[in-house]
C-alpha positions in Angstrom: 0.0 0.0 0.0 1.4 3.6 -1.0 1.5 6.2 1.2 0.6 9.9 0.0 3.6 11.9 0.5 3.4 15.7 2.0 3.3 18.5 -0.6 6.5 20.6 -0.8 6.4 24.1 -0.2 8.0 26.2 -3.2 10.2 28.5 -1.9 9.0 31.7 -2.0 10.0 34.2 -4.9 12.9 36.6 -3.5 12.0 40.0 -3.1 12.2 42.6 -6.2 15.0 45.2 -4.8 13.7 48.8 -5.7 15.3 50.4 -9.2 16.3 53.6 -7.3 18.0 54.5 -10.9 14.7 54.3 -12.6 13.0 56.5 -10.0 15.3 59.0 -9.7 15.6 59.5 -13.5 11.4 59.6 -13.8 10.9 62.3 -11.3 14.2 64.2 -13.4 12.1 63.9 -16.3 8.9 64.6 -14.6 10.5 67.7 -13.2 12.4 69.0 -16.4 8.8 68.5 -18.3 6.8 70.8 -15.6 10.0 73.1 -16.0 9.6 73.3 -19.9 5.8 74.0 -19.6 6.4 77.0 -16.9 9.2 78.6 -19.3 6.7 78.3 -22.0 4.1 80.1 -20.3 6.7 82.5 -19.5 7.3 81.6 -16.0 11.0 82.2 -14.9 12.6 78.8 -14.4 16.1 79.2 -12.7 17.8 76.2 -15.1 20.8 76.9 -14.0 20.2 75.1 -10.4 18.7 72.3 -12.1 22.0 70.2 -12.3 22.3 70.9 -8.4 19.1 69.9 -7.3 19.4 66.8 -9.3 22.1 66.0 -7.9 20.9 66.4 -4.5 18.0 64.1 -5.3 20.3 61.5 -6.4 22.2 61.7 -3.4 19.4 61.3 -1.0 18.9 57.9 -3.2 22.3 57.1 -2.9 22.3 57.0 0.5 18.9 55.2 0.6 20.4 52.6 -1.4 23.1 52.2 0.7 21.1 51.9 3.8 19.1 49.1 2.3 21.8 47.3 0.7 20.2 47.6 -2.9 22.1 47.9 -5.9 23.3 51.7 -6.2 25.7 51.9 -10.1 23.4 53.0 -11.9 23.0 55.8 -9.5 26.5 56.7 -9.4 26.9 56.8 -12.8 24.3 59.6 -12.7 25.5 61.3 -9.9 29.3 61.7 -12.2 27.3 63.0 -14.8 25.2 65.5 -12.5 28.6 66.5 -11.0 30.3 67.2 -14.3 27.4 69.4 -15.1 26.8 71.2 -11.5 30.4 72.1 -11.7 30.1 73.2 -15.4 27.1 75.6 -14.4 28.8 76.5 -11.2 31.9 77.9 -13.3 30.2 79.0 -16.0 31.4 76.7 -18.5 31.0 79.2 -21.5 34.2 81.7 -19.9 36.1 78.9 -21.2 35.2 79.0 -24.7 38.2 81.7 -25.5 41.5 81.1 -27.1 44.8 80.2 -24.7 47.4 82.7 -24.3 47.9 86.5 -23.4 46.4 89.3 -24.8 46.8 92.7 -25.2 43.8 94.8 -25.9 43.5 98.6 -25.9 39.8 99.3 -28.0 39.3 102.3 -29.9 35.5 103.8 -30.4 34.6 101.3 -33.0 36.2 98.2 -31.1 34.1 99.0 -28.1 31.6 96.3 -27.2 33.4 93.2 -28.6 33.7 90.4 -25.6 37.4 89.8 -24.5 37.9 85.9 -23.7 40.5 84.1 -23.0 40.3 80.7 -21.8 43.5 80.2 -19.9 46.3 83.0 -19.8 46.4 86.7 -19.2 44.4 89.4 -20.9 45.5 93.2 -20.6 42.7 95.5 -21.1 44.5 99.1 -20.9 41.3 101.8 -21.4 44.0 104.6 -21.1 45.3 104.8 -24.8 42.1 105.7 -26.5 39.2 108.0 -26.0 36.4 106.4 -24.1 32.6 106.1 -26.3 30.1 108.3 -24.6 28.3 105.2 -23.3 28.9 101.6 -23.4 29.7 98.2 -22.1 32.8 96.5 -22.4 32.6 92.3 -20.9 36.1 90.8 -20.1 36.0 87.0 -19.4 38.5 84.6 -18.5 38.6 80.8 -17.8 41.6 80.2 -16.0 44.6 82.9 -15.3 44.5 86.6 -14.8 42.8 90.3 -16.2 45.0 93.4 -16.0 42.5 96.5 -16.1 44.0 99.6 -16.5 41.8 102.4 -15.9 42.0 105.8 -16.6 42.5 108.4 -13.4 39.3 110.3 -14.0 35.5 108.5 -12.9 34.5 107.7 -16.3 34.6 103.9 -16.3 32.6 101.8 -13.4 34.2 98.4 -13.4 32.4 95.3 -12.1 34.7 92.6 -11.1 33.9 88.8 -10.3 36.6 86.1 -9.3 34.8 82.4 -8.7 38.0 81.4 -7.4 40.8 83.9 -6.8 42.0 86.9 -5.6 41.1 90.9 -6.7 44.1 93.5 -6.4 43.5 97.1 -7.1 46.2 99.3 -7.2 48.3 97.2 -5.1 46.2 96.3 -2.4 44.3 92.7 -2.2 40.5 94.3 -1.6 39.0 90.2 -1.5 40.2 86.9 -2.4 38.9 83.2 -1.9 34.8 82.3 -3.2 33.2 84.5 -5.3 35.7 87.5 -4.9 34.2 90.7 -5.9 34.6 94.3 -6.0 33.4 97.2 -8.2 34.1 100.8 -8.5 32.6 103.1 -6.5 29.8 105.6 -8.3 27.8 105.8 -11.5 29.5 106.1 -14.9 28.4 106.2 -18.5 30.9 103.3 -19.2 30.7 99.7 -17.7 33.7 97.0 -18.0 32.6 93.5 -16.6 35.3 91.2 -15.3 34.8 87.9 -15.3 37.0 84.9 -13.7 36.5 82.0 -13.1 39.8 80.8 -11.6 42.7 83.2 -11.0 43.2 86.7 -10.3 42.1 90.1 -11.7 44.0 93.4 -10.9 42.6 96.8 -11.2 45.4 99.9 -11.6 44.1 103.2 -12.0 46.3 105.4 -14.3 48.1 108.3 -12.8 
């Protein structure tokens, strides 16, 4: 006589460990598609703290991942490329799109307005050898090195300067240095140079 043997029990199916990847990237896309729809309806979107707050958002899951002991590459992969671009924003990635070298400039009436860039090096803008235009705006940008502004003794020229990383000297004396160094002459004038650097130094001299 056979006997009826118990029925095995089937293991039961592991647990499905969360795609953190796949979430993080939807509510990216979710965001950057709300974002699009605002701009079009003429809403200011401030893009350029997107790459930072995504990153943030992937670093939350990074470290949820981590606490659970899911899989986490496909996050870091993300987070590099995040990085990459939060630093690229953060530097403004476009002061590097200059030629590599020194240069000299001193602009005359009709070369006033063009950008200087310079993506590494030293640029020497000297406003001293020609008259000044009635009005205008002069923008100076350099990626990596240092600006020489020489400005002329009387009030005519207001200069706004801004070192990411670096140091500003004027006439000698080192007036800030470290993060997001700035100064700017004192007083309205009907002619604006804009300094821009993203690592190094920019020194002022006023003519005598």
């Amino acid at each position: 006589m056979s006997t009826l043997s118990p029925p095995t029990s089937r293991p039961a199916p592991p647990a499905r460990e969360p795609h953190l990847e796949r979430l993080v990237t939807g509510l990216l896309l979710v965001a950057l598609g709300v974002a699009w729809m605002l701009d079009a309806a003429g809403v200011s979107v401030p893009w350029r703290l997107f790459p930072a707050a995504a990153l943030l958002l992937t670093g939350a899951a990074l470290v949820i991942a981590a606490a659970g002991g899911w899989p986490r590459r496909g996050l870091v992969g993300l987070g590099a490329v995040l990085l990459v671009a939060a630093v690229a924003v953060g530097v403004h990635v476009e002061r590097f799109a200059g030629p590599v070298g020194d240069r000299v400039v001193a602009p005359t009436g009709a070369e006033w307005g063009v950008p200087v860039r310079v993506a590494a090096g030293t640029a020497t803008v000297d406003l001293t050898r020609h008259p000044l235009p009635a009005s205008g705006r002069l923008d100076v940008s350099v990626g990596a090195g240092r600006v020489v502004l020489v400005l002329p003794p009387t009030s005519a020229v207001r200069a706004d300067v801004e070192v990411v990383t670096g140091a500003v000297i004027v006439d000698g004396a080192r007036v800030d240095d470290g993060i997001q160094a700035r100064w700017t002459e004192p007083g309205p004038a009907p002619v604006t140079v804009a300094v821009d650097v993203a690592l190094g130094e920019v020194e002022v001299l006023h003519a005598q």
